[in-house]
C-alpha positions as CSV (number, residue, x, y, z in Angstrom):
1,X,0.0,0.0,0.0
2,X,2.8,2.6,1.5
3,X,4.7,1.7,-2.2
4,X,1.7,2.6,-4.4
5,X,1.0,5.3,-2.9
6,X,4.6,6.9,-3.1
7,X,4.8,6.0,-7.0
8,X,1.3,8.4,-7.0
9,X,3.2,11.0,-5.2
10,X,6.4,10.1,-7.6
11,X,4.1,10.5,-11.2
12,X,2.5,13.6,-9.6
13,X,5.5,15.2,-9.1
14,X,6.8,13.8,-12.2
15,X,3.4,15.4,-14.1
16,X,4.1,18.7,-13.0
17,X,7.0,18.8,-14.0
18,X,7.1,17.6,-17.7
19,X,6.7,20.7,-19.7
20,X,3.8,21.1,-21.8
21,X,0.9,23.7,-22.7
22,X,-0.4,24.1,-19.3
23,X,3.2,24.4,-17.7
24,X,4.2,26.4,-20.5
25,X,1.1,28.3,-20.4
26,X,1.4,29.4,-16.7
27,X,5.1,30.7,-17.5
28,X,3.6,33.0,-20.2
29,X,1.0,34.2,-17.8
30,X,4.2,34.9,-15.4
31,X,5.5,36.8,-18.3
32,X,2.3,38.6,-19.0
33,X,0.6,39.5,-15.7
34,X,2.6,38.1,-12.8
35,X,3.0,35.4,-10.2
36,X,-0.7,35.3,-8.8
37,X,-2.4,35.4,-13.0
38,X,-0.1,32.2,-13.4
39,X,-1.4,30.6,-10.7
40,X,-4.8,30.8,-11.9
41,X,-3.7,29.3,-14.4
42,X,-2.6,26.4,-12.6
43,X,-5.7,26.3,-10.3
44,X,-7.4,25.9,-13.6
45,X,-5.6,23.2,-15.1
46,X,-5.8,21.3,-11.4
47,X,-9.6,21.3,-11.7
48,X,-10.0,20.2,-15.4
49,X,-7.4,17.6,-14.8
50,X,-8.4,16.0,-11.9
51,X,-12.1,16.0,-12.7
52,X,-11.0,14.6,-15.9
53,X,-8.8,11.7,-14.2
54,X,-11.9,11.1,-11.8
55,X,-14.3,10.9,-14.7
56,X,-11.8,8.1,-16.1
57,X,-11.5,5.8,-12.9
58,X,-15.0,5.9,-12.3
59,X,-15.5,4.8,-15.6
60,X,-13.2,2.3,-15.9
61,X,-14.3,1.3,-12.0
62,X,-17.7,0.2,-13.5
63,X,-17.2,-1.6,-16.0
64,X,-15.5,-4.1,-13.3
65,X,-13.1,-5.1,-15.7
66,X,-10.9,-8.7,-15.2
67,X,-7.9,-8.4,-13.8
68,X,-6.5,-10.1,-16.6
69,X,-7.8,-7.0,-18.5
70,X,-6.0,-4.3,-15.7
71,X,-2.8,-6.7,-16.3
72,X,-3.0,-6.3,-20.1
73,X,-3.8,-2.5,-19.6
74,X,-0.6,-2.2,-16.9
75,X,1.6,-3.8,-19.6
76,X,0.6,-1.0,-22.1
77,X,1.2,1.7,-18.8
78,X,4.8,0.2,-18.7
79,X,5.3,0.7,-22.2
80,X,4.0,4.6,-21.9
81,X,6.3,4.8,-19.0
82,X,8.8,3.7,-21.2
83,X,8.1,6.4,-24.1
84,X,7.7,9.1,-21.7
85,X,11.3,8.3,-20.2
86,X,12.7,8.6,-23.4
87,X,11.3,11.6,-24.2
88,X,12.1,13.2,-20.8
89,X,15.5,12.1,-21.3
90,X,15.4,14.8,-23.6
91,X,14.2,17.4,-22.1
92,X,17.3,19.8,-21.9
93,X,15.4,23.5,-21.3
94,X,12.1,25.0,-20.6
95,X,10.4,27.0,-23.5
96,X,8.7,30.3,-23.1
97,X,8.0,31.4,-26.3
98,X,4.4,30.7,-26.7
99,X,2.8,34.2,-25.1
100,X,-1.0,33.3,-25.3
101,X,-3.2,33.2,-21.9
102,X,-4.8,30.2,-21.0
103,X,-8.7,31.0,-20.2
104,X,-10.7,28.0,-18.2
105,X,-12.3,27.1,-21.8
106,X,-9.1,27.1,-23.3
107,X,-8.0,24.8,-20.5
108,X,-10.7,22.8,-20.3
109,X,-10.0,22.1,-24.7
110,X,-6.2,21.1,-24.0
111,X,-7.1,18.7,-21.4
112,X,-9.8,17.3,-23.2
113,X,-7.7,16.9,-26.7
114,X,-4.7,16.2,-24.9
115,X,-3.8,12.1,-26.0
116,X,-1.0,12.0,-23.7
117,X,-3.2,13.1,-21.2
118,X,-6.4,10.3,-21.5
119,X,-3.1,7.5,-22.0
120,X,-1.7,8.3,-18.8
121,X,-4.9,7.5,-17.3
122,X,-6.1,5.0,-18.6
123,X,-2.6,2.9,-19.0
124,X,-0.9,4.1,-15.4
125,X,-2.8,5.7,-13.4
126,X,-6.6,3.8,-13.2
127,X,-4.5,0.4,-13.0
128,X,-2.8,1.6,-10.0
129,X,-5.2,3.3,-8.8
130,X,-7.8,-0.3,-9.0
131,X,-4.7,-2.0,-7.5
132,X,-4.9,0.6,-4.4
133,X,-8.3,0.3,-3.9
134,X,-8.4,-3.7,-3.9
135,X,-5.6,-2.7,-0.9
136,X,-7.5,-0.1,0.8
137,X,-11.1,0.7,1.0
138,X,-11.4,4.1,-1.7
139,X,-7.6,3.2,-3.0
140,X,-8.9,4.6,-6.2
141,X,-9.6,7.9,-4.7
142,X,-6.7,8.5,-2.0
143,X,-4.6,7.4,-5.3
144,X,-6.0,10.3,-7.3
145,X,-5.9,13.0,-4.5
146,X,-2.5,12.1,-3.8
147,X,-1.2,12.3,-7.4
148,X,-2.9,15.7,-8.2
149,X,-1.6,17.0,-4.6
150,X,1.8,16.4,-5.7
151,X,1.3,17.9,-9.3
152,X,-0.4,20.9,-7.6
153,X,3.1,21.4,-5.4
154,X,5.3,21.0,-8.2
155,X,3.6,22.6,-10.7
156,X,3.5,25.6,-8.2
157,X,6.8,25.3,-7.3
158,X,8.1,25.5,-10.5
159,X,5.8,28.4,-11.1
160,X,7.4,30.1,-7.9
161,X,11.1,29.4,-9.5
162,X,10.3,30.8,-12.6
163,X,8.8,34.0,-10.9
164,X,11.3,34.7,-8.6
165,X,14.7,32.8,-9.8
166,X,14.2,32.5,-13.6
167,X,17.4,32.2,-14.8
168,X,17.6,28.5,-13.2
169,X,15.0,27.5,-15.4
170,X,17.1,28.5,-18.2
171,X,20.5,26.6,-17.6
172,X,20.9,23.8,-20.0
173,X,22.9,21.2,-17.4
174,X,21.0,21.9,-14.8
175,X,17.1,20.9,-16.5
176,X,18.8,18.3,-18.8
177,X,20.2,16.4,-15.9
178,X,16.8,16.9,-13.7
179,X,15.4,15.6,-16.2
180,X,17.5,12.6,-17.1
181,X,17.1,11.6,-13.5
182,X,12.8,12.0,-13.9
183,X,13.2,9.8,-17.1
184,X,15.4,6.9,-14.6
185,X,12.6,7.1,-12.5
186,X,9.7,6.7,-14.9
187,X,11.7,3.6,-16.4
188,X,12.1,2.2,-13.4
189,X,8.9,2.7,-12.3
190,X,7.9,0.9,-15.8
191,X,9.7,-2.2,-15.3
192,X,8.6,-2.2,-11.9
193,X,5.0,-2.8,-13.0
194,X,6.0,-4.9,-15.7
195,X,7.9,-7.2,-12.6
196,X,4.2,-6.9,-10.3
197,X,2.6,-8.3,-13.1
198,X,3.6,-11.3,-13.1
């Protein structure tokens, strides 16, 4: 139990950190407006998203799937852990460039027509969060409250970094190797669930 709930906290973290619109998005609101309009931001995204993610377990919840079908559907999450270490591993810098504000409706279409998004859930984090709850009586929910926690934190703490210290975000060495180390994690946390399966 203790373990799945630290790999929620771990994919959280590792969520909010992985640049993409809505990270990218809150920078540009930095830019724009300030600290506290990039936060909205943020708040925004936290809403869509976990409404989103709860939308997806519950789904997936009752249709009461096999658990041969949860393994099959783990083995696909391992795989997406894999691709999403590799392309972490690349990650060598932040990007600032796009300038447009993120509105709720806007939010509310890139969460909805983000792919990587609906995989994530559906191949990581509904198996582990059915897994918790077969543990723990509402596992599936203390899984998803835990995981958005920790994207909230990061997501703000990066926000906070790029307000106040911004030139961090900007050295090369330093985000590559943060990174690097994120993508070892996911790929570990991939074979890991390929290892529980069986």
């Amino acid at each position: 139990m203790i373990k799945l709930i630290i790999e929620a906290f771990i994919l959280g973290l590792i969520g909010g950190a992985v640049p993409g619109p809505i990270l990218t998005g809150t920078f540009a609101e930095i830019l724009n407006s300030g600290f506290l309009k990039g936060l909205r931001v943020v708040f925004y995204a936290f809403i869509i998203e976990t409404l989103g993610a709860l939308a997806t377990i519950y789904i997936i919840y009752s249709l009461g799937l096999p658990s041969l079908v949860i393994k099959i559907i783990s083995i696909c999450g391992a795989l997406v852990l894999f691709w999403l270490g590799w392309n972490v591993w690349r990650i060598n810098q932040f990007s600032t460039e796009k300038k447009e504000v993120l509105s709720f409706s806007k939010i509310v279409i890139l969460t909805a027509l983000n792919s990587g998004y609906w995989i994530f859930w559906f191949t990581i984090g509904v198996p582990r969060a059915l897994i918790l709850n077969n543990v723990i009586f509402g596992g599936k929910f203390i899984f998803l409250i835990i995981f958005e926690i920790a994207w909230l934190v990061m997501t703000i703490g990066l926000a906070f970094i790029f307000s106040q210290f911004r030139a961090i975000l900007y050295k090369k060495n330093l985000v590559g190797a943060t990174f690097k180390f994120l993508a070892i994690i996911l790929i570990i946390l991939g074979v890991k669930t390929l290892i529980n399966i069986y």
